[in-house]
PDB file with SEQRES, HELIX, SHEET and CRYST1 records, atoms N, CA, C and O in Angstrom:
SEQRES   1 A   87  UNK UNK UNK UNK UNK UNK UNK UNK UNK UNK UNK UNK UNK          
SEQRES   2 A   87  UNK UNK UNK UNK UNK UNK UNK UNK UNK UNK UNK UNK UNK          
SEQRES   3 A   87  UNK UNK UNK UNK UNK UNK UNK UNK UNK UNK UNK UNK UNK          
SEQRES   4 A   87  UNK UNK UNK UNK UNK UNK UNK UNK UNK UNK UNK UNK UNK          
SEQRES   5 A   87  UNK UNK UNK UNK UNK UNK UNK UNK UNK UNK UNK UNK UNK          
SEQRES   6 A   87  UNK UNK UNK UNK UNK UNK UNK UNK UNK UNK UNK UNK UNK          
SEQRES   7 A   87  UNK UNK UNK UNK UNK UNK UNK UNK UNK                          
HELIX    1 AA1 UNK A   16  UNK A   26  1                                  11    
HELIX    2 AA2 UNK A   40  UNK A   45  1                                   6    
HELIX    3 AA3 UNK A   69  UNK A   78  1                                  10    
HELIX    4 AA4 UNK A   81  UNK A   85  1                                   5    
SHEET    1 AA1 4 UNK A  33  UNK A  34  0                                        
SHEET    2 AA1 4 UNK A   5  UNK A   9  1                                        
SHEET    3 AA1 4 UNK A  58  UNK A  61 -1                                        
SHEET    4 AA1 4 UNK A  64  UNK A  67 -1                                        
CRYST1    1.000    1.000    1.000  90.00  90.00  90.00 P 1           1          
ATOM      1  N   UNK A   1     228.031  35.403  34.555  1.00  0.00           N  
ATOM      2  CA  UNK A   1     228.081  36.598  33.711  1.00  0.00           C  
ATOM      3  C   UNK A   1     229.016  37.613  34.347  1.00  0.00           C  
ATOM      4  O   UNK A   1     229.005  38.173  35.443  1.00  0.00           O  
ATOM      5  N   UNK A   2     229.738  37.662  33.418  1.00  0.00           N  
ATOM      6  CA  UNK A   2     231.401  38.789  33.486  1.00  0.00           C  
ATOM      7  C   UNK A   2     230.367  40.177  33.564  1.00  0.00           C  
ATOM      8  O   UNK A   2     229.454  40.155  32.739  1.00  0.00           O  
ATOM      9  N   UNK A   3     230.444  41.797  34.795  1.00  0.00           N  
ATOM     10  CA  UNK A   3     230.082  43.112  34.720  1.00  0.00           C  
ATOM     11  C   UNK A   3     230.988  43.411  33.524  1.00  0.00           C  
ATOM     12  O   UNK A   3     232.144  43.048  33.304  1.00  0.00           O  
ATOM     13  N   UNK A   4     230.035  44.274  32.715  1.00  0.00           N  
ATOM     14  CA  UNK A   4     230.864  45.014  31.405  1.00  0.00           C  
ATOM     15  C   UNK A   4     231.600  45.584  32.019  1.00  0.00           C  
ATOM     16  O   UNK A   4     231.472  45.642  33.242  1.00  0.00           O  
ATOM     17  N   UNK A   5     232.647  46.212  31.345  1.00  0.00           N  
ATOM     18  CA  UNK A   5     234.291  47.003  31.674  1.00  0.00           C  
ATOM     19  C   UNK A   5     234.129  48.052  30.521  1.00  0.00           C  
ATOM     20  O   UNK A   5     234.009  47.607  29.379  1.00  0.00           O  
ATOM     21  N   UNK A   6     234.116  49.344  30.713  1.00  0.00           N  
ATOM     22  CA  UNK A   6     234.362  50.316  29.599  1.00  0.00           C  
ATOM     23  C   UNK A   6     235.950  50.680  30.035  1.00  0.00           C  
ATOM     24  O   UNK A   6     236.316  50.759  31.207  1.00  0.00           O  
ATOM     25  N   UNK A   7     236.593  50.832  29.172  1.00  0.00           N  
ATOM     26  CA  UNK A   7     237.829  52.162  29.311  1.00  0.00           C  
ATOM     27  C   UNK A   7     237.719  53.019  28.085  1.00  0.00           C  
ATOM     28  O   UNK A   7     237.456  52.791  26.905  1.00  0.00           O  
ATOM     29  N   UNK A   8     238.072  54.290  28.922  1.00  0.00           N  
ATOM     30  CA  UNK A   8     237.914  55.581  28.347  1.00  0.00           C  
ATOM     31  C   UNK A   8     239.166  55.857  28.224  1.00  0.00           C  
ATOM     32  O   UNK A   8     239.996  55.814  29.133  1.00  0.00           O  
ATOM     33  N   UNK A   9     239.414  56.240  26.762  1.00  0.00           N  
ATOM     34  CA  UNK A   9     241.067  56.347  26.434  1.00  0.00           C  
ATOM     35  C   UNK A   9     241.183  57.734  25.680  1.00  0.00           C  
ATOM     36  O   UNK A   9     240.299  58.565  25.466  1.00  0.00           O  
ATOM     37  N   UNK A  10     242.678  57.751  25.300  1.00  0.00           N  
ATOM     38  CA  UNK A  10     242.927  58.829  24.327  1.00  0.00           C  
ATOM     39  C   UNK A  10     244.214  57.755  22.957  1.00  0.00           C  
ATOM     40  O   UNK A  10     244.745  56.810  23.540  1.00  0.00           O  
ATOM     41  N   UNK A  11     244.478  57.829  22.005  1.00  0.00           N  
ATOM     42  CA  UNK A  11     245.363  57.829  20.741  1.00  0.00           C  
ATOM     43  C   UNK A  11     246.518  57.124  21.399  1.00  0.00           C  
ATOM     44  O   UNK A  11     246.665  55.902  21.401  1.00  0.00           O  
ATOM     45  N   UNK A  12     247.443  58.130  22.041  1.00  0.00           N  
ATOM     46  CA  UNK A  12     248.502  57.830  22.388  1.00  0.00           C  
ATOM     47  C   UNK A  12     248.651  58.009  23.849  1.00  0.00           C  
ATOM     48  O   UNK A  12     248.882  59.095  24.381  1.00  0.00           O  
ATOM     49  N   UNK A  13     248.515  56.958  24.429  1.00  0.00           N  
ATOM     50  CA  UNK A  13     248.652  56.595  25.874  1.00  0.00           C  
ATOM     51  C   UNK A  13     249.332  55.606  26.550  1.00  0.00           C  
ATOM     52  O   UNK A  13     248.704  54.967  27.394  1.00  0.00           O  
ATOM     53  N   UNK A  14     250.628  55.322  26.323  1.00  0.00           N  
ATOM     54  CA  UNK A  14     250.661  53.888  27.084  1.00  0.00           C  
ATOM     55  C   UNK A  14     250.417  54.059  28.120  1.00  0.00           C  
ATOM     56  O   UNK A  14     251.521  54.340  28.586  1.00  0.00           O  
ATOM     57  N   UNK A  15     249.296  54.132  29.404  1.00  0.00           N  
ATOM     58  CA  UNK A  15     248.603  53.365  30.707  1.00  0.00           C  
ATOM     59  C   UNK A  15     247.516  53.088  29.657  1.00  0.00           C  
ATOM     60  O   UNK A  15     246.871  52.082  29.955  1.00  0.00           O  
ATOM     61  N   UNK A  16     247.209  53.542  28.780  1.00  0.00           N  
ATOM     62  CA  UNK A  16     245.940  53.181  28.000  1.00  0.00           C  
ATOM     63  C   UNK A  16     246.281  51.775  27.411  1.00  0.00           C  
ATOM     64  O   UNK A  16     245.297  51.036  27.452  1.00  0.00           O  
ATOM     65  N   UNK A  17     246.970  51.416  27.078  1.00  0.00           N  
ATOM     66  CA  UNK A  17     247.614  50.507  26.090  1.00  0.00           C  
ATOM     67  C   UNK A  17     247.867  49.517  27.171  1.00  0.00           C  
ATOM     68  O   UNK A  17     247.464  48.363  27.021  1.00  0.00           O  
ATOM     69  N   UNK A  18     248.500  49.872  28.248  1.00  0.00           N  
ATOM     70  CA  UNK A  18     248.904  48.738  29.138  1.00  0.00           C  
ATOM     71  C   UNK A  18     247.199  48.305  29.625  1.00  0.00           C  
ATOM     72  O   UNK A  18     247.025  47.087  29.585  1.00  0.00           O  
ATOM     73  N   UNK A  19     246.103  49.020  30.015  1.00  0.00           N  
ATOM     74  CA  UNK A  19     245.062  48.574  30.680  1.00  0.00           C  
ATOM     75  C   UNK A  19     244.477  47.763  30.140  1.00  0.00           C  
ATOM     76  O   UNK A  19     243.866  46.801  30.607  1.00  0.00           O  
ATOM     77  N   UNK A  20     244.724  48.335  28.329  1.00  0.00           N  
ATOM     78  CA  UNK A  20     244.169  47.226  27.478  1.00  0.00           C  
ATOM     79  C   UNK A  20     244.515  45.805  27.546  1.00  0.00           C  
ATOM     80  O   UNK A  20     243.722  44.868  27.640  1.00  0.00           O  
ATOM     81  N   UNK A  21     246.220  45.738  27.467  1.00  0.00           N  
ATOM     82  CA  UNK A  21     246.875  45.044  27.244  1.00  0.00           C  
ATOM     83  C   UNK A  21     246.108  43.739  28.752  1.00  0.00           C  
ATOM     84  O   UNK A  21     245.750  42.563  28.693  1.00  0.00           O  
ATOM     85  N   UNK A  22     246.145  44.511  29.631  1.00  0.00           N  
ATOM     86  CA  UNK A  22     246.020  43.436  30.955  1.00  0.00           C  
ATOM     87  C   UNK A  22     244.605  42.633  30.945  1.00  0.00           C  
ATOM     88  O   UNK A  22     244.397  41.521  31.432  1.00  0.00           O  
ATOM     89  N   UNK A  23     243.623  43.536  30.219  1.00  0.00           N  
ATOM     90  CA  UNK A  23     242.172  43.019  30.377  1.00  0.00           C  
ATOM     91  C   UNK A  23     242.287  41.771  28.922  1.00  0.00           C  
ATOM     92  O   UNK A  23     241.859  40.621  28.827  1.00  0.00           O  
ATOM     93  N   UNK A  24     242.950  42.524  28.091  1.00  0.00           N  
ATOM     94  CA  UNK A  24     243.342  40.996  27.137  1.00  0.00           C  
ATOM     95  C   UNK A  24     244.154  39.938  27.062  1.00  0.00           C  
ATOM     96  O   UNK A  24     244.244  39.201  26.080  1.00  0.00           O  
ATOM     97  N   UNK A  25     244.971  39.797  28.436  1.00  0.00           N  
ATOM     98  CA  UNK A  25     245.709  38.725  28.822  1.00  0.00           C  
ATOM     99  C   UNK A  25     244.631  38.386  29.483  1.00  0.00           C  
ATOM    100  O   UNK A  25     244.643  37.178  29.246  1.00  0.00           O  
ATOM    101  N   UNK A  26     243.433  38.609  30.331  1.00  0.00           N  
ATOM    102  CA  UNK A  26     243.123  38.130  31.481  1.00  0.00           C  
ATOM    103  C   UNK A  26     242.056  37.516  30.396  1.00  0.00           C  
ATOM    104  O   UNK A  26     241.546  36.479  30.822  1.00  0.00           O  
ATOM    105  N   UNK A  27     241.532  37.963  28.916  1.00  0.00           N  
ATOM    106  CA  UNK A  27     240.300  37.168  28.424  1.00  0.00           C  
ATOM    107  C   UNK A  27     239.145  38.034  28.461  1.00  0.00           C  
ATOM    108  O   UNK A  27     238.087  37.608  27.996  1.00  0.00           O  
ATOM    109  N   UNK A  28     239.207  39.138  28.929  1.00  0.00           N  
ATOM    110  CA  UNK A  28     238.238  40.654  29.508  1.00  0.00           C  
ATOM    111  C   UNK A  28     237.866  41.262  28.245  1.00  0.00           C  
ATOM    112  O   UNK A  28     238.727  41.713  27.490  1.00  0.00           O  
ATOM    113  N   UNK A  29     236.643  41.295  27.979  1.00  0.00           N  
ATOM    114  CA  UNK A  29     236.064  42.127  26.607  1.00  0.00           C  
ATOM    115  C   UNK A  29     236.047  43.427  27.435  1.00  0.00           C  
ATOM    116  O   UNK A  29     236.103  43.560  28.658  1.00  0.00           O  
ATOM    117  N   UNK A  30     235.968  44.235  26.584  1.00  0.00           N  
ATOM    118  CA  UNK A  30     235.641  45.398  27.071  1.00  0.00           C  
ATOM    119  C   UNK A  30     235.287  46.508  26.181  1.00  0.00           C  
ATOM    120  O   UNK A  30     235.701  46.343  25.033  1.00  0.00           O  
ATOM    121  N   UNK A  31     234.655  47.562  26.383  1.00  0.00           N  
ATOM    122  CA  UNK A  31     234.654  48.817  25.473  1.00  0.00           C  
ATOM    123  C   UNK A  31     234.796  49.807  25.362  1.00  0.00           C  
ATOM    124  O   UNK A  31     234.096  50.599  25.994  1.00  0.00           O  
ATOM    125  N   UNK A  32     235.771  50.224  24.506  1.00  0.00           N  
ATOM    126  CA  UNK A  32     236.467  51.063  24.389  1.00  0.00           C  
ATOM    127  C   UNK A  32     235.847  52.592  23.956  1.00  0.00           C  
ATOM    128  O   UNK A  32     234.936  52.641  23.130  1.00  0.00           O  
ATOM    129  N   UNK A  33     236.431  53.909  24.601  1.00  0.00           N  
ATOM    130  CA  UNK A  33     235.293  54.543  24.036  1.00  0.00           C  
ATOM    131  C   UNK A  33     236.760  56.048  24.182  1.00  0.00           C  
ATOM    132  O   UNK A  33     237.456  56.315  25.162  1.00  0.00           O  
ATOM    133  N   UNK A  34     236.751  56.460  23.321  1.00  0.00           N  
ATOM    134  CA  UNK A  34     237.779  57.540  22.732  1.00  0.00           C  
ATOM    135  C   UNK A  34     237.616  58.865  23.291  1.00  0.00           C  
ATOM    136  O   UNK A  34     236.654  59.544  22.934  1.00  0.00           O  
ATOM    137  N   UNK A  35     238.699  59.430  24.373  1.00  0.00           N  
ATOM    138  CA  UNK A  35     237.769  60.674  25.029  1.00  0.00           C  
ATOM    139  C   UNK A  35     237.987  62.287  23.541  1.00  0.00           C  
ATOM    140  O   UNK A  35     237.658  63.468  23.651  1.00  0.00           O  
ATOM    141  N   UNK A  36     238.409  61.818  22.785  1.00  0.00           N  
ATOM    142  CA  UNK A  36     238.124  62.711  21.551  1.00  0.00           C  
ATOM    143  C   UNK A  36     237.048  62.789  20.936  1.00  0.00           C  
ATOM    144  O   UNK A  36     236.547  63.870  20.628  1.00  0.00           O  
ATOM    145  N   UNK A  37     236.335  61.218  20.563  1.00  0.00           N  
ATOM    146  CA  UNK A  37     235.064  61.154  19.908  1.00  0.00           C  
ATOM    147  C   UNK A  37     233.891  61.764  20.922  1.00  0.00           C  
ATOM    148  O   UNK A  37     232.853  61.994  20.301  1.00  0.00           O  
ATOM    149  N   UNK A  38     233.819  62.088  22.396  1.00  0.00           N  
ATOM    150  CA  UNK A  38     233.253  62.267  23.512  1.00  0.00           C  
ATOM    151  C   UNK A  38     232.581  63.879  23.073  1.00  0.00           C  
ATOM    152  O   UNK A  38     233.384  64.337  22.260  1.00  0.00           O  
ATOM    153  N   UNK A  39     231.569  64.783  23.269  1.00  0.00           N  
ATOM    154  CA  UNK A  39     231.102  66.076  23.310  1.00  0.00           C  
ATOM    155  C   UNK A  39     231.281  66.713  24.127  1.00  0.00           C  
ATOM    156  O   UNK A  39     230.840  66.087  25.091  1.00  0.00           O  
ATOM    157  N   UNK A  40     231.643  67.578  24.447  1.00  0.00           N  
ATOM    158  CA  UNK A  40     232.044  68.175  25.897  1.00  0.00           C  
ATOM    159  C   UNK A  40     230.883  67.886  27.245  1.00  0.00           C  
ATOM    160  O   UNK A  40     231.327  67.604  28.358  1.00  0.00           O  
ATOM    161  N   UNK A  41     229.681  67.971  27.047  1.00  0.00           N  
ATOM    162  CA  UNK A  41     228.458  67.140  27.538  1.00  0.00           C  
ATOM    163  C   UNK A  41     228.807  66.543  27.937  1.00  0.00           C  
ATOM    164  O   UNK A  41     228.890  66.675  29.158  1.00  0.00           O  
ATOM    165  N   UNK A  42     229.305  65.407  27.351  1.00  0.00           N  
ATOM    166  CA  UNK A  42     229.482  63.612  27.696  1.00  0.00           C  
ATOM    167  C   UNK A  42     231.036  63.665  28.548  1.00  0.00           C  
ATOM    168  O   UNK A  42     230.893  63.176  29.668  1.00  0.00           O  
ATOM    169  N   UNK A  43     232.189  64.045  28.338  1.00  0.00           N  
ATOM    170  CA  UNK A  43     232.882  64.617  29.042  1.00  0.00           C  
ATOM    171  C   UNK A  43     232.962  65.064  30.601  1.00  0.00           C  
ATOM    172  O   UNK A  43     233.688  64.752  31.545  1.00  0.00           O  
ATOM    173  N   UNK A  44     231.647  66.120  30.377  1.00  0.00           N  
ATOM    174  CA  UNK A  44     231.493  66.897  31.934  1.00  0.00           C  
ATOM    175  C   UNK A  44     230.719  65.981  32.745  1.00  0.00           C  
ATOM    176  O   UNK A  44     230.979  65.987  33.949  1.00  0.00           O  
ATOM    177  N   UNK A  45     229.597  64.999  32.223  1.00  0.00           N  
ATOM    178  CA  UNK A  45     229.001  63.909  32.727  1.00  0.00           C  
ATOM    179  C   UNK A  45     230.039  62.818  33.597  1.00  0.00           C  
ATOM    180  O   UNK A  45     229.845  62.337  34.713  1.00  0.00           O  
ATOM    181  N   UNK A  46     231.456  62.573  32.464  1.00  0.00           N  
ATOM    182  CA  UNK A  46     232.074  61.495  33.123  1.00  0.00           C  
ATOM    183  C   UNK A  46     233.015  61.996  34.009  1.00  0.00           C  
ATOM    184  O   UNK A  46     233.857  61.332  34.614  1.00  0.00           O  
ATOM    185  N   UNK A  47     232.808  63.416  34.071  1.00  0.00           N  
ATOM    186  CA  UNK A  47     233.609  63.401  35.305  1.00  0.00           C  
ATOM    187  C   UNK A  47     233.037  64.061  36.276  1.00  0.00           C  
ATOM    188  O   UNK A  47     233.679  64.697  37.111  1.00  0.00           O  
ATOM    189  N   UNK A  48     231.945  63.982  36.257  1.00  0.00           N  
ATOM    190  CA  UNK A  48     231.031  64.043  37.868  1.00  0.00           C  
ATOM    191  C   UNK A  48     231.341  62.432  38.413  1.00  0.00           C  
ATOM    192  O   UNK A  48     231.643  62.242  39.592  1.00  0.00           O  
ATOM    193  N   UNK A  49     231.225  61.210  37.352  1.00  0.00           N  
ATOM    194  CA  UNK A  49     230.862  59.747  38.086  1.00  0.00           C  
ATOM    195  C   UNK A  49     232.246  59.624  38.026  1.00  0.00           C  
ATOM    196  O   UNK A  49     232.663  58.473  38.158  1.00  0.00           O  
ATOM    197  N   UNK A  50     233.209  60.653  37.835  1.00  0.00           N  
ATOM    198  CA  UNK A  50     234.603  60.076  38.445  1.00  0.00           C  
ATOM    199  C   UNK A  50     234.913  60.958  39.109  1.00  0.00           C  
ATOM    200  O   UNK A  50     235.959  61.188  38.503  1.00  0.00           O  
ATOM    201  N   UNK A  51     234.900  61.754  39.946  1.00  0.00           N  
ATOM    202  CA  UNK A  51     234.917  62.660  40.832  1.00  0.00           C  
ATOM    203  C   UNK A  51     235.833  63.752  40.097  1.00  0.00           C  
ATOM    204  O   UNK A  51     236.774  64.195  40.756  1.00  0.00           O  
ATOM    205  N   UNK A  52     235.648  64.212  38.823  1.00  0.00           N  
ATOM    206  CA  UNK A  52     236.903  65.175  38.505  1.00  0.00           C  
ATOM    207  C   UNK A  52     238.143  64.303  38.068  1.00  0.00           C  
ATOM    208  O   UNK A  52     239.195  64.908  37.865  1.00  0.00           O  
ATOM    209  N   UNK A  53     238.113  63.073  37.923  1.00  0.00           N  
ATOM    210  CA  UNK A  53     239.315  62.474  37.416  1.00  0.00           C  
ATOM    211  C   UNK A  53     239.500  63.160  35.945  1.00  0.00           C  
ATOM    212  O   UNK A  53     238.686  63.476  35.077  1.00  0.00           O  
ATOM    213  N   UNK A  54     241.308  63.279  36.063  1.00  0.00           N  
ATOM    214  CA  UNK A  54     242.060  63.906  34.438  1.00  0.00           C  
ATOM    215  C   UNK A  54     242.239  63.252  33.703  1.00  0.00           C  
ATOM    216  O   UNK A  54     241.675  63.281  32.609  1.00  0.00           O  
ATOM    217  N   UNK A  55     243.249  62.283  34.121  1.00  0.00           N  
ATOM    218  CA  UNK A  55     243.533  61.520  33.550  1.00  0.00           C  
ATOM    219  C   UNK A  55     243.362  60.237  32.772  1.00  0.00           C  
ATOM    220  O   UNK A  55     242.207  59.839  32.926  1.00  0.00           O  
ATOM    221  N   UNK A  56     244.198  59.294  31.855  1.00  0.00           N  
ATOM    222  CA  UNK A  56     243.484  58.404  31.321  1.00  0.00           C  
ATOM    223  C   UNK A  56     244.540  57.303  31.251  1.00  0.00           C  
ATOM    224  O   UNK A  56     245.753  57.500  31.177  1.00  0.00           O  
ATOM    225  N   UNK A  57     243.876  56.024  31.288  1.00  0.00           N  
ATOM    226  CA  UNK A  57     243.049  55.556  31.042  1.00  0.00           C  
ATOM    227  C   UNK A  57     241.322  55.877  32.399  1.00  0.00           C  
ATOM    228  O   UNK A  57     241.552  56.195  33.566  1.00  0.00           O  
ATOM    229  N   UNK A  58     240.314  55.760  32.052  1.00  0.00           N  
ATOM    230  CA  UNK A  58     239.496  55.624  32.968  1.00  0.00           C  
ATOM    231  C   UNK A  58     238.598  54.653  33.120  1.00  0.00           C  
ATOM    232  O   UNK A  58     237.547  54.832  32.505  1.00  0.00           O  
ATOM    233  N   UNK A  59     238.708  53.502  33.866  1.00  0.00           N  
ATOM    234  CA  UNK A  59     237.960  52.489  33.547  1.00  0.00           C  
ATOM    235  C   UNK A  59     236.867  52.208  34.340  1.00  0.00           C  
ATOM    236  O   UNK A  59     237.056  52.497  35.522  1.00  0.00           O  
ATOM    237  N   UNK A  60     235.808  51.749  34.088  1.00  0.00           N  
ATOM    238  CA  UNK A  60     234.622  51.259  34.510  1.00  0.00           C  
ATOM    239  C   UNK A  60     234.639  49.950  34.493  1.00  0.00           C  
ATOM    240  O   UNK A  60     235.020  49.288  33.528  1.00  0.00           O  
ATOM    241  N   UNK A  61     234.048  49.293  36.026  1.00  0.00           N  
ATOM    242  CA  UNK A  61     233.603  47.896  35.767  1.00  0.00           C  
ATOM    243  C   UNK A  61     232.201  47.907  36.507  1.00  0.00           C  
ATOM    244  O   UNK A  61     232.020  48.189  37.691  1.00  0.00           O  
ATOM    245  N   UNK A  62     231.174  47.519  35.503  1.00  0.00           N  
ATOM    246  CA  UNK A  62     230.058  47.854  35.470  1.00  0.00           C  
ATOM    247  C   UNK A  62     229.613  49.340  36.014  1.00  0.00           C  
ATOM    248  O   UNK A  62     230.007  49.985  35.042  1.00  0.00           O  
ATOM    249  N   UNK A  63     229.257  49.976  36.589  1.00  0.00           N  
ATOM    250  CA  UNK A  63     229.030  51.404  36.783  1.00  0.00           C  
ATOM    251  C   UNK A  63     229.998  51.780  38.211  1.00  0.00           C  
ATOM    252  O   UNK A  63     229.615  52.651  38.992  1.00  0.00           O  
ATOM    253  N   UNK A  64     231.373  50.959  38.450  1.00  0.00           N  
ATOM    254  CA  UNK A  64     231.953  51.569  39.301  1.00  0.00           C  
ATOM    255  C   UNK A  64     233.222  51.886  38.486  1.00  0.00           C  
ATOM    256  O   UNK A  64     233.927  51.375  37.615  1.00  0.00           O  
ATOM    257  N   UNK A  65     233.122  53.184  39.357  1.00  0.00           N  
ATOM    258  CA  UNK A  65     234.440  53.603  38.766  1.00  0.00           C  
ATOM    259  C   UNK A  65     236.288  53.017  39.408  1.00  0.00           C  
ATOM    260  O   UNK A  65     236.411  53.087  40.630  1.00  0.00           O  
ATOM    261  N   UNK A  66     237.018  52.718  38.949  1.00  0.00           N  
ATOM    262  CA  UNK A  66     238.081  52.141  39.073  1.00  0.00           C  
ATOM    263  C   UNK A  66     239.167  52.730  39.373  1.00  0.00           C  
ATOM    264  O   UNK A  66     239.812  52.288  40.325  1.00  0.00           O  
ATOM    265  N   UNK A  67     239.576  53.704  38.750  1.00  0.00           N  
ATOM    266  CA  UNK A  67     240.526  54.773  38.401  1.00  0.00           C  
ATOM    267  C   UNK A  67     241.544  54.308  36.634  1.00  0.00           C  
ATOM    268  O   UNK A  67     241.317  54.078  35.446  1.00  0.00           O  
ATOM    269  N   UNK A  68     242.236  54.372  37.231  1.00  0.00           N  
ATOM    270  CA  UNK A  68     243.699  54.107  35.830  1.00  0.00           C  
ATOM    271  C   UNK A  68     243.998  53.155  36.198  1.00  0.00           C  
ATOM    272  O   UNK A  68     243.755  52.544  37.239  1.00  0.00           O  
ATOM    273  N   UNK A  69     244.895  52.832  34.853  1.00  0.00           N  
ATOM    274  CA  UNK A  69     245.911  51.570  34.978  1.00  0.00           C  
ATOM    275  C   UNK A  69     246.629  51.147  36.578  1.00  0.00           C  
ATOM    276  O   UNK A  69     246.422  50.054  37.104  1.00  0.00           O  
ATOM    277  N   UNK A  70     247.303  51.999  37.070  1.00  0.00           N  
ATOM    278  CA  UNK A  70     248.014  51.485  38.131  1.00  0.00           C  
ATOM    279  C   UNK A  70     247.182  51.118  39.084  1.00  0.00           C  
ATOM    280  O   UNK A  70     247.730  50.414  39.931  1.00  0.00           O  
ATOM    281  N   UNK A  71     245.345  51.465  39.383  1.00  0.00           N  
ATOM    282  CA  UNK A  71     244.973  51.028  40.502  1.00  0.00           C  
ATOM    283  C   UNK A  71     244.109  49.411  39.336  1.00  0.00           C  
ATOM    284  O   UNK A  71     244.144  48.216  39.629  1.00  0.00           O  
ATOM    285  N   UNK A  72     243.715  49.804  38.584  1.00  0.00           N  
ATOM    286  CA  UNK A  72     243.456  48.202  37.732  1.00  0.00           C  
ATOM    287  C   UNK A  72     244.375  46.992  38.005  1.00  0.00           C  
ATOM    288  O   UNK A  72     243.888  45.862  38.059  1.00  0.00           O  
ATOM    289  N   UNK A  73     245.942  47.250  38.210  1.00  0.00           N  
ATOM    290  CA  UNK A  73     246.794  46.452  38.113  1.00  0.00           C  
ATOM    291  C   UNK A  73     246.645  46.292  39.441  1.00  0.00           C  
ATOM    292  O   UNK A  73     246.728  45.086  39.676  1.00  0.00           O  
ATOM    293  N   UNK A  74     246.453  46.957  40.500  1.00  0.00           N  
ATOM    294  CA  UNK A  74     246.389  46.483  41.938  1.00  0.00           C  
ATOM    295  C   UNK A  74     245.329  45.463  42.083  1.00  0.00           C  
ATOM    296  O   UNK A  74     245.383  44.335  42.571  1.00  0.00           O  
ATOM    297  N   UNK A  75     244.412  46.081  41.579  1.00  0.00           N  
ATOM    298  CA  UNK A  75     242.846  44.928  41.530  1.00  0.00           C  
ATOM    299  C   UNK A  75     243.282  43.607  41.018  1.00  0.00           C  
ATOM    300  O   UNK A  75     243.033  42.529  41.558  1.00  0.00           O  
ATOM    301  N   UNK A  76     244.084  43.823  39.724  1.00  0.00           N  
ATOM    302  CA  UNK A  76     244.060  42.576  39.519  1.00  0.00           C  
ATOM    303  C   UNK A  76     245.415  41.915  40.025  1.00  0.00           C  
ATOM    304  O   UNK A  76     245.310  40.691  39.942  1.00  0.00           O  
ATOM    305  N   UNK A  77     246.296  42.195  40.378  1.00  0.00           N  
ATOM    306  CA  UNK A  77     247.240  41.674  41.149  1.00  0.00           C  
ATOM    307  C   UNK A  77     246.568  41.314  42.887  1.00  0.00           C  
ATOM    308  O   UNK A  77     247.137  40.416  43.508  1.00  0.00           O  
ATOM    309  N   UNK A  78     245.882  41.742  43.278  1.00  0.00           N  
ATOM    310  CA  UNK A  78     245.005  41.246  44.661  1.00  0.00           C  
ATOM    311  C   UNK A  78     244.293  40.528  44.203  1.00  0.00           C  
ATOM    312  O   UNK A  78     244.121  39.654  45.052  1.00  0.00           O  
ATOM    313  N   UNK A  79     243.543  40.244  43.077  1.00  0.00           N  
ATOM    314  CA  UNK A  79     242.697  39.141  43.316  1.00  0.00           C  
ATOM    315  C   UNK A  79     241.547  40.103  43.194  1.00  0.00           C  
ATOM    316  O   UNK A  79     240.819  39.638  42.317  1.00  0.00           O  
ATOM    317  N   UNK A  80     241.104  41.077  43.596  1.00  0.00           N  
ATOM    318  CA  UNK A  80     239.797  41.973  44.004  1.00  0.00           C  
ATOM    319  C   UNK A  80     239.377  42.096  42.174  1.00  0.00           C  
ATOM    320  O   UNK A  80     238.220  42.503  42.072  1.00  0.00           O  
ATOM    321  N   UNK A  81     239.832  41.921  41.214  1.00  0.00           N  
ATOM    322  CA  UNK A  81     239.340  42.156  39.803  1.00  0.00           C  
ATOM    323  C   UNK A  81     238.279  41.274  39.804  1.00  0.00           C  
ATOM    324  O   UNK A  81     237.075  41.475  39.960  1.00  0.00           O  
ATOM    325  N   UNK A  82     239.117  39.938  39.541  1.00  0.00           N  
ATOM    326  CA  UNK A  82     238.279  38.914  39.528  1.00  0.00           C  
ATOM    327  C   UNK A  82     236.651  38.964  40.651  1.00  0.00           C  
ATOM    328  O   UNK A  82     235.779  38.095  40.610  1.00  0.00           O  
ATOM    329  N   UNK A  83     236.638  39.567  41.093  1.00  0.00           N  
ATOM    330  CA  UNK A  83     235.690  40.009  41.916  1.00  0.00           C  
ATOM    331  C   UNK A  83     234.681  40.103  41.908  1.00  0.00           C  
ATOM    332  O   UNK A  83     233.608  39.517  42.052  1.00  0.00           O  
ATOM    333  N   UNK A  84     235.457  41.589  41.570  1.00  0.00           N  
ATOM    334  CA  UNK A  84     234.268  42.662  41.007  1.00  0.00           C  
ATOM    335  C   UNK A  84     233.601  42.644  39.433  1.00  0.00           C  
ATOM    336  O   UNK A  84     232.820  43.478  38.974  1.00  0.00           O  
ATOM    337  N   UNK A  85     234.202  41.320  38.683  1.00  0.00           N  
ATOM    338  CA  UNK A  85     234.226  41.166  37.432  1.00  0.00           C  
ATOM    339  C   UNK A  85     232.869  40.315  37.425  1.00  0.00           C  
ATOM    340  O   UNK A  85     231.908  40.623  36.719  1.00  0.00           O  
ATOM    341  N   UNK A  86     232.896  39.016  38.438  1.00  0.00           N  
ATOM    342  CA  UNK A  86     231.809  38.037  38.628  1.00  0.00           C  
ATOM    343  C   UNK A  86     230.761  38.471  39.781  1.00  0.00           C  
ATOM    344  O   UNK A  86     229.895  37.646  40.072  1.00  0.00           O  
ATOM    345  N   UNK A  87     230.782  39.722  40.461  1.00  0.00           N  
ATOM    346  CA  UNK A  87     229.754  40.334  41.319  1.00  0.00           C  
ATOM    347  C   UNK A  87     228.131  39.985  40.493  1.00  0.00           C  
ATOM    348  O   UNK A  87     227.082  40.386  40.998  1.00  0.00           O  
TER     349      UNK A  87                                                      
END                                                                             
C-alpha cells in the first residue's frame, strides 16, 4: 500500500502542473486540493504543518510535508520517493 500524496495547488502554476505531471508518469494517484477553494482557517492550518510555506505547489506524502516541485523532483530523482511512497 502506496502513503496518499495530496498537492495543494493554485489555476495557473506550472511547478503545479509539472508535480502533477511527474506523479502521473510515475503511476501516483493523488489529491488534488485548490488553495482557492481552501477558507482562510484551512489555509492558516496548512501552514503551521508547513512551517509558513508560500508557495505552490505543496505536497504531502502521507502527513509529511515535502515542499514543491523542485524538492519532489529531487526525491524522485534519488530514489527517496519511492520510499517514502511504500513506508
Amino acid at each position: 500500500m502506496t502513503a496518499p500524496v495530496t498537492v495543494y495547488t493554485t489555476p495557473i502554476c506550472p511547478y503545479c502542473s509539472n508535480a502533477k505531471q511527474l506523479l502521473k508518469s510515475k503511476g501516483i494517484e493523488y489529491k488534488e486540493i485548490g488553495m482557492h477553494d481552501m477558507s482562510s482557517d484551512e489555509r492558516m492550518a496548512l501552514m503551521k504543518k508547513t512551517n509558513n510555506y508560500r508557495t505552490v505547489p505543496q505536497i504531502f506524502v502521507g502527513e509529511t510535508f515535502v515542499g514543491g516541485f523542485d524538492e519532489l523532483n529531487a526525491l524522485n530523482e534519488s530514489g527517496k520517493l519511492d520510499e517514502m511512497l511504500n513506508a
